[in-house]
C-alpha positions in Angstrom: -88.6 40.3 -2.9 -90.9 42.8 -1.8 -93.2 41.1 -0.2 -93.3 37.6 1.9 -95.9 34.8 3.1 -95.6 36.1 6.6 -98.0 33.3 8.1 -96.5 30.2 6.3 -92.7 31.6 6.8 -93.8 31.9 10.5 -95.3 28.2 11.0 -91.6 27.3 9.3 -88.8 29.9 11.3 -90.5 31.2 14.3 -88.2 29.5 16.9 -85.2 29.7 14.6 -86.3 33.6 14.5 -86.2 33.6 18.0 -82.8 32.1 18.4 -81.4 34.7 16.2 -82.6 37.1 18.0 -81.7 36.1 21.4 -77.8 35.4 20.3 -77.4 38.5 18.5 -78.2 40.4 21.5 -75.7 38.2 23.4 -72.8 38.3 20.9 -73.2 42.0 20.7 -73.5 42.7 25.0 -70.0 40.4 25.1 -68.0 42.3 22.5 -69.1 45.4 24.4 -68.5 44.4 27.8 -64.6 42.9 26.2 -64.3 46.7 25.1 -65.2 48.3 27.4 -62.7 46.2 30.0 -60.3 47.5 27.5 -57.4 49.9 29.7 -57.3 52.3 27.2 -61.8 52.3 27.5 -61.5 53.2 31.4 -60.0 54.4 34.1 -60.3 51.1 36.7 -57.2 50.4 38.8 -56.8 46.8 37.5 -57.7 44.1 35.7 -59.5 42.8 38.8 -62.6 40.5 37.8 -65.1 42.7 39.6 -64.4 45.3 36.8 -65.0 43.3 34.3 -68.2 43.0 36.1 -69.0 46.6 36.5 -67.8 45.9 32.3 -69.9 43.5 31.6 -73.2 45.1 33.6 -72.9 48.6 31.8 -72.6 46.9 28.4 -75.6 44.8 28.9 -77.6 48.2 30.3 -76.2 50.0 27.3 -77.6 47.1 24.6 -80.5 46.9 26.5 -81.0 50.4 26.8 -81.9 50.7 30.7 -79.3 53.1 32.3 -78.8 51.5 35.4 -75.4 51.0 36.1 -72.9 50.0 39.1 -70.5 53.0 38.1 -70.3 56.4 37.4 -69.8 56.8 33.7 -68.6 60.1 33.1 -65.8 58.8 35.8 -65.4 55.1 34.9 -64.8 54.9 31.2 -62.6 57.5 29.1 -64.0 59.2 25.9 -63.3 56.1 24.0 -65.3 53.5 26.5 -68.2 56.5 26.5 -67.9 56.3 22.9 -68.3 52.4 23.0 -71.2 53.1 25.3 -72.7 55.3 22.5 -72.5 52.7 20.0 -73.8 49.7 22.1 -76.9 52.1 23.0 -77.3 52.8 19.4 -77.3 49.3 18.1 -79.6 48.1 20.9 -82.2 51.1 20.3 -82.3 50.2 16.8 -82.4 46.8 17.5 -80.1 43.8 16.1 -81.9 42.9 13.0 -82.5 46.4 11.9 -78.0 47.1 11.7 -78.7 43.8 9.7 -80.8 44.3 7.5 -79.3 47.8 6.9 -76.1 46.1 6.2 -77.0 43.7 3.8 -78.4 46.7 1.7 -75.6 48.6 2.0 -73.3 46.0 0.6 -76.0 44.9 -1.7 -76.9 41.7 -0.3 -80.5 39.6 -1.0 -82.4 39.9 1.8 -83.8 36.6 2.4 -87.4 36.1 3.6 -86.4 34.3 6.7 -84.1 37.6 7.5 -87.4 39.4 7.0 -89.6 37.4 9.3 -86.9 38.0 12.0 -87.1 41.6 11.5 -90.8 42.2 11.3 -91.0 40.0 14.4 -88.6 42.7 16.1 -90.8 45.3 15.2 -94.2 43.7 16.2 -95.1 43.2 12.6 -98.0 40.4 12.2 -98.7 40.7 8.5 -97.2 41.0 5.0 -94.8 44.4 5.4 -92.0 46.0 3.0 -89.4 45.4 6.0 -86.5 46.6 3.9 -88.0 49.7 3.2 -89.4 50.2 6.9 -85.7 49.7 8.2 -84.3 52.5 5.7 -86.5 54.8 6.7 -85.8 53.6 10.2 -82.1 54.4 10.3 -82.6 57.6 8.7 -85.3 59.0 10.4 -83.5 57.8 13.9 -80.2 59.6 12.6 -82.2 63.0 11.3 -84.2 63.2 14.8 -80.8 62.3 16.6 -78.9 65.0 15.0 -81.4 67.7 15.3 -81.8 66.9 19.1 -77.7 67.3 19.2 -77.7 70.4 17.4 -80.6 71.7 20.2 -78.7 70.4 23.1 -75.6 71.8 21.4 -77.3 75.5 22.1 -76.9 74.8 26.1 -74.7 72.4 26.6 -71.7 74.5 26.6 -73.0 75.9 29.4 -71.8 72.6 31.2 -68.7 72.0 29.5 -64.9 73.4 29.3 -64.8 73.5 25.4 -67.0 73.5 22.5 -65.7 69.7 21.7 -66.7 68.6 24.8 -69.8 70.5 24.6 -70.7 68.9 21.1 -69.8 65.2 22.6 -72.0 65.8 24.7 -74.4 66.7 22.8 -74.5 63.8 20.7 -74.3 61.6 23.7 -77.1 62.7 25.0 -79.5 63.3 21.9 -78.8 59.3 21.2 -79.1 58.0 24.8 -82.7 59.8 25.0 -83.8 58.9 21.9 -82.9 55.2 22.6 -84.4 55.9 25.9 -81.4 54.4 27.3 -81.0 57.2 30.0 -77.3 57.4 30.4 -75.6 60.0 30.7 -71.6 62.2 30.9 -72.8 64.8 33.6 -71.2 64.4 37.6 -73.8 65.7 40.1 -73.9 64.7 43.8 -77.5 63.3 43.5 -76.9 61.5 39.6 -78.0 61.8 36.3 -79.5 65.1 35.4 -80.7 66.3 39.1 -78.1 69.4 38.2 -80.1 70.3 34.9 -83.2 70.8 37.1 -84.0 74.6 36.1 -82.8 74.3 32.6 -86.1 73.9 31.1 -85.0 74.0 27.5 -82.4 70.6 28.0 -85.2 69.0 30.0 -87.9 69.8 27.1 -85.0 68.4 24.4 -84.8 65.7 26.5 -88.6 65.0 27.0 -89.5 65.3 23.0 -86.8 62.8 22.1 -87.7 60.6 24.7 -91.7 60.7 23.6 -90.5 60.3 20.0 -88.2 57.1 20.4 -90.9 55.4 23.0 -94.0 55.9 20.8 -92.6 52.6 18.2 -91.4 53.3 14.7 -94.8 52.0 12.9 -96.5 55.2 14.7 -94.0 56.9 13.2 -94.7 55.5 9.9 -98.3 56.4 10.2 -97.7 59.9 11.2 -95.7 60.7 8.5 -97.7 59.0 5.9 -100.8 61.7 7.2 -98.2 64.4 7.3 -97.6 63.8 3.9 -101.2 63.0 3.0 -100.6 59.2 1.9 -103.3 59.0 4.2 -106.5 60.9 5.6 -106.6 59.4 9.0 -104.2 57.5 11.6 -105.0 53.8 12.2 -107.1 52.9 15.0 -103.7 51.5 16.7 -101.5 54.5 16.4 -104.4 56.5 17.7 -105.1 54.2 20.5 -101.7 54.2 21.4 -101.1 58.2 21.2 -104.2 58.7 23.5 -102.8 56.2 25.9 -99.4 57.5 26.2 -101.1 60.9 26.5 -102.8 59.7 29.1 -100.0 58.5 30.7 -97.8 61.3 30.9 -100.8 63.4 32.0 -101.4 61.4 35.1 -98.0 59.9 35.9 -97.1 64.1 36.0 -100.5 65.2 38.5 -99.7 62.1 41.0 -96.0 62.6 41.0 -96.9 66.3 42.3 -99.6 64.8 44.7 -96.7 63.0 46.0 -94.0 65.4 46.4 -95.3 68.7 46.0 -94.0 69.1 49.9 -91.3 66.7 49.9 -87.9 68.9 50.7 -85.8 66.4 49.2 -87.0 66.2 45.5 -90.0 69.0 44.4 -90.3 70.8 47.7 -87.8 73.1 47.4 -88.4 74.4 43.9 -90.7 77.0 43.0 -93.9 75.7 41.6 -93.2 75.9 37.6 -89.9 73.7 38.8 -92.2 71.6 40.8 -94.7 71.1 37.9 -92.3 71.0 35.2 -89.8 68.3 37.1 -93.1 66.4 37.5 -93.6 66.1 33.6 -90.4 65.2 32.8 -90.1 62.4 36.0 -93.6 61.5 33.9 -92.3 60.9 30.4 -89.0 59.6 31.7 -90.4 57.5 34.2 -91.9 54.7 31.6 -88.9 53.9 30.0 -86.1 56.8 29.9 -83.5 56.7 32.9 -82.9 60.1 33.3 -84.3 61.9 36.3 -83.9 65.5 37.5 -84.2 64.8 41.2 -83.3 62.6 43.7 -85.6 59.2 42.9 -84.0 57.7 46.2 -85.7 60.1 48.2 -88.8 59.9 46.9 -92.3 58.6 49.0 -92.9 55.4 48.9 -96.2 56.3 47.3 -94.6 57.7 44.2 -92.5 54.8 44.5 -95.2 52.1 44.2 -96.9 54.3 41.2 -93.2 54.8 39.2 -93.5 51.0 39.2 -96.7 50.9 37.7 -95.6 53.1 34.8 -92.2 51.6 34.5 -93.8 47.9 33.8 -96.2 49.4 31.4 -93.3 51.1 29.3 -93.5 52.6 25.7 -94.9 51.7 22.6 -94.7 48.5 20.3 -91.8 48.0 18.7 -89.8 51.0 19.9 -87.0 51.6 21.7 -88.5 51.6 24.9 -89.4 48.4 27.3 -91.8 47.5 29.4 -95.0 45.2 28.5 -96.3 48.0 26.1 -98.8 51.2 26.1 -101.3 48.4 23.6 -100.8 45.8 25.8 -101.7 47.2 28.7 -104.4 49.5 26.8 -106.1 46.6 25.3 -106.2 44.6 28.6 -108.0 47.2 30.4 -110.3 47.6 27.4 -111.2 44.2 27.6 -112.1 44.2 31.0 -113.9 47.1 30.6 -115.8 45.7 27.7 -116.3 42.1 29.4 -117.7 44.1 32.5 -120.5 45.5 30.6 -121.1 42.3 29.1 -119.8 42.8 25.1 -119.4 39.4 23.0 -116.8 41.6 20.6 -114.3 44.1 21.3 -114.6 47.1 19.0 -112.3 50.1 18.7 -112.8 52.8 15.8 -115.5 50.9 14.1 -112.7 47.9 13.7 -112.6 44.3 15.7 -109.9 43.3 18.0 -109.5 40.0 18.0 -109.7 37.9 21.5 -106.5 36.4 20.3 -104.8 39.4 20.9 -106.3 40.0 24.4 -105.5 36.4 25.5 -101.8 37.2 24.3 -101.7 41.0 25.7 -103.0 39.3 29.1 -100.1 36.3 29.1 -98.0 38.6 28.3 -99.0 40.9 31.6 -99.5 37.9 34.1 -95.5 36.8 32.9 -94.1 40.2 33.5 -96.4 40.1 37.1 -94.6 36.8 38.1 -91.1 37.8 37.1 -91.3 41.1 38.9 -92.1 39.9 42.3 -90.2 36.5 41.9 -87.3 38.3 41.1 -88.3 40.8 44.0 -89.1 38.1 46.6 -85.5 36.6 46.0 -83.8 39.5 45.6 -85.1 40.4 49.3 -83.6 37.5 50.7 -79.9 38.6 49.6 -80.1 42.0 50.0 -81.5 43.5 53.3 -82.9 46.8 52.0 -86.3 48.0 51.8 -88.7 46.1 49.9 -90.1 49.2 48.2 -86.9 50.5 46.9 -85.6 46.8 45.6 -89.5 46.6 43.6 -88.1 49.8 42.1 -84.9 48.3 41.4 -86.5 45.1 39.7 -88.8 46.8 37.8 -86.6 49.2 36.2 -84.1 46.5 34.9 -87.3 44.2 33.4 -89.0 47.4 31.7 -85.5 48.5 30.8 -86.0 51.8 32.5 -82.9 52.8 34.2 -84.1 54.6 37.0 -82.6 53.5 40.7 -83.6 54.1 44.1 -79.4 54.7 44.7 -78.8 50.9 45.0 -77.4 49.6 42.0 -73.5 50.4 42.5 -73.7 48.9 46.3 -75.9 45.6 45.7 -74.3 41.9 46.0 -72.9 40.4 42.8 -75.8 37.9 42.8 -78.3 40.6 42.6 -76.1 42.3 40.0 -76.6 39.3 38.2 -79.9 39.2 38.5 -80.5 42.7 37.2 -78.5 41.8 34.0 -80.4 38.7 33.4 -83.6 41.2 33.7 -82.4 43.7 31.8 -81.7 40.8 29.1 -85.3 39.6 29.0 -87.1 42.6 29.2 -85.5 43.5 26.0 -85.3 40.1 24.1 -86.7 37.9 26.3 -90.7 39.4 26.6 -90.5 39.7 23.1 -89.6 36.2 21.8 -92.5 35.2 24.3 -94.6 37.7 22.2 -93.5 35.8 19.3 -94.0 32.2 20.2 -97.3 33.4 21.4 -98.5 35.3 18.6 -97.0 32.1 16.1 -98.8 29.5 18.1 -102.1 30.9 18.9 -102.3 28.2 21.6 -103.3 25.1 20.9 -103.7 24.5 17.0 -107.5 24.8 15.6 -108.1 20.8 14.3 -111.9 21.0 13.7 -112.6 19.4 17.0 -115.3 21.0 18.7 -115.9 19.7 22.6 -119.3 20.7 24.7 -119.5 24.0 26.6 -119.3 23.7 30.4 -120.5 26.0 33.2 -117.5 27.6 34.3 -119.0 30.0 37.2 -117.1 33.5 37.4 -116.9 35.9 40.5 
């Protein structure tokens, strides 16, 4: 079957769609976490239930793609738990359905509609769409970009390791972690993740690339290659939308990061100004959803603090392997105010009509993530007596799956630590089955029922 009644199959499965896709999630974070407490997967002293924590907390920032974590990993788990690692990042950047769906075509099983509803839903989909052909190319354009981005790394990484095995592990590693835009990573520097790597522009513009590629959402990517290969004369007024936002993004996330710390000693201060401008781009692409960081985040002002919170809740793009609420999402919502400012009836962009259905779910969809943030942040500030900025940072990361710390992670409460995992969870499943439910429902069902206008006064 090439094609399903998306809309009808929709009104039928969507919570049963959602259910799926919540468990599979689950069932995948538990086997990893089981692994990974495995003594032959790391190098713990025991089998002490607060490693099975640490366990359990990795494996769900691994599936979830974040990066935060309570240990060191290149210290905690041996090559076989990192190799674990590698897998659960994989399978949660691709996404649950996707390994699925790939599976039941490699074994030559019938795809059933329902199994295509649940996929398109991972992916954003809201109409009719060849999903078995959109997860093929999928997998293999993931794997092709993956591999090239190893054999680049591969050409400095041995720079960094003891033997060309190690180097090309390494390499791998890494090429899959930023292309998930999961943002672990093997290295041991004093100040974490990358902050060593700071002057080696050519990993950091590997890194970057990769990172862009896997946040920008696989339909883009569908688009772009269908004008590369001139199936068609133009992008759609979506993936260009979404390209001149994350453009945006990067551009300004990189000039206020330097307004910020361009005399900070601790993180670009002490770098000569190409370092200082270059760090700043690369703090700006990984900032939204990566986890890597070349300097110190902990250090940082509390002004580039607040903004890195900003862009970490708006995230990546659509159906990607990055988190937050979404470039559209939060594109659209500020085009709609815009538009509703000047006082426009319809919301037009590139001679085509967005409908104010999509606005009402872009802006549920913002107000949710807004209330979970500084819920989570308000109780999080009663157990933990830390600064307020730096546990917003914390927060934020794990629901827009980010990764990125303020160098409180290993040292919170196992409450909090809890916390984080159950925000790490919903910002990668949890957001979107709210997507879903919202964009199934639409509301309140259309029965023909027309009520009189009332004066609702505004401002």
């Amino acid at each position: 079957m090439k094609y399903i009644n998306f809309d009808t199959l929709q009104k039928k499965k969507a919570v049963s769609a959602e259910r799926v896709l919540l468990f599979g999630f689950l069932i995948i974070i538990f086997i990893g976490s089981i692994l990974l407490f495995l003594p032959f997967s790391n190098n713990f002293p025991s089998f002490h239930p607060k490693y099975y924590l640490d366990c359990l907390f990795t494996s769900v920032s691994c599936v979830c793609v974040t990066g935060l974590s309570t240990v060191v990993p290149s210290q905690a788990y041996t090559v076989f738990g990192q190799a674990v690692m590698l897998i659960l990042i994989q399978l949660g950047g691709l996404g649950f359905m996707t390994m699925a769906v790939l599976l039941s075509r490699i074994i030559r099983r019938k795809i059933t509609p329902k199994e295509q509803l649940i996929a398109a839903q991972a992916y954003g989909l809201s109409s009719n769409e060849n999903v078995k052909g959109l997860v093929t190319r999928i997998v293999l354009r993931t794997l092709a970009v993956e591999g090239l981005g190893a054999l680049l790394l591969l050409c400095r990484m041995w720079a960094y390791t003891e033997n060309i095995g190690k180097a090309l592990w390494f390499s791998v590693f890494h090429s899959v972690s930023a292309f998930c835009n999961a943002g672990f990573d093997l290295f041991y520097f004093e100040e974490g993740s990358i902050t060593g790597l700071h002057e080696d522009y050519f990993i950091l513009t590997v890194l970057m690339l990769l990172v862009i590629v896997g946040g920008i959402g696989f339909v883009i990517w569908d688009d772009l290659c269908d004008q590369f290969t001139g199936k068609k004369r133009k992008l759609s007024v979506y993936s260009t939308f979404v390209l001149a936002i994350t453009g945006f993004l990067i551009l300004s996330g990189a000039l206020l990061t330097l307004v910020f710390e361009w005399n900070n000693a601790q993180t670009l201060g002490t770098m000569n100004w190409f370092a200082r401008v270059y760090n700043a781009f690369f703090h700006s692409v990984t900032i939204r959803t990566a986890g890597f960081y070349s300097f110190n985040n902990a250090v940082m002002s509390d002004s580039t603090k607040l903004i890195s919170c900003v862009y970490m809740f708006i995230g990546g793009g659509s159906g990607s392997t990055a988190g937050g609420i979404k470039v559209g999402t939060m594109g659209i919502i500020l085009y709609a105010v815009f538009a509703g400012a000047v006082g426009k009836r319809t919301l037009v962009l590139g001679k085509r009509t967005v409908s104010w259905q999509a606005v009402q779910r872009a802006m549920a969809l913002f107000f949710i993530g807004v209330f979970i943030v500084f819920a989570c942040t308000g109780i999080v500030s009663l157990i933990e007596n830390r600064p307020v900025v730096d546990l917003l940072y914390e927060v934020t990361s794990a629901f827009a799956t980010v990764g990125l710390s303020a160098g409180l992670t290993p040292s919170l409460s196992v409450a909090t630590k809890i916390i984080l995992m159950v925000l790490m969870y919903f910002g990668r499943v949890g957001v979107l089955t709210i997507t879903t439910s919202l964009a199934g429902k639409n509301g309140l069902a259309d029965n023909g029922i027309r009520y009189p206008e009332t004066n609702f006064y505004i401002g």
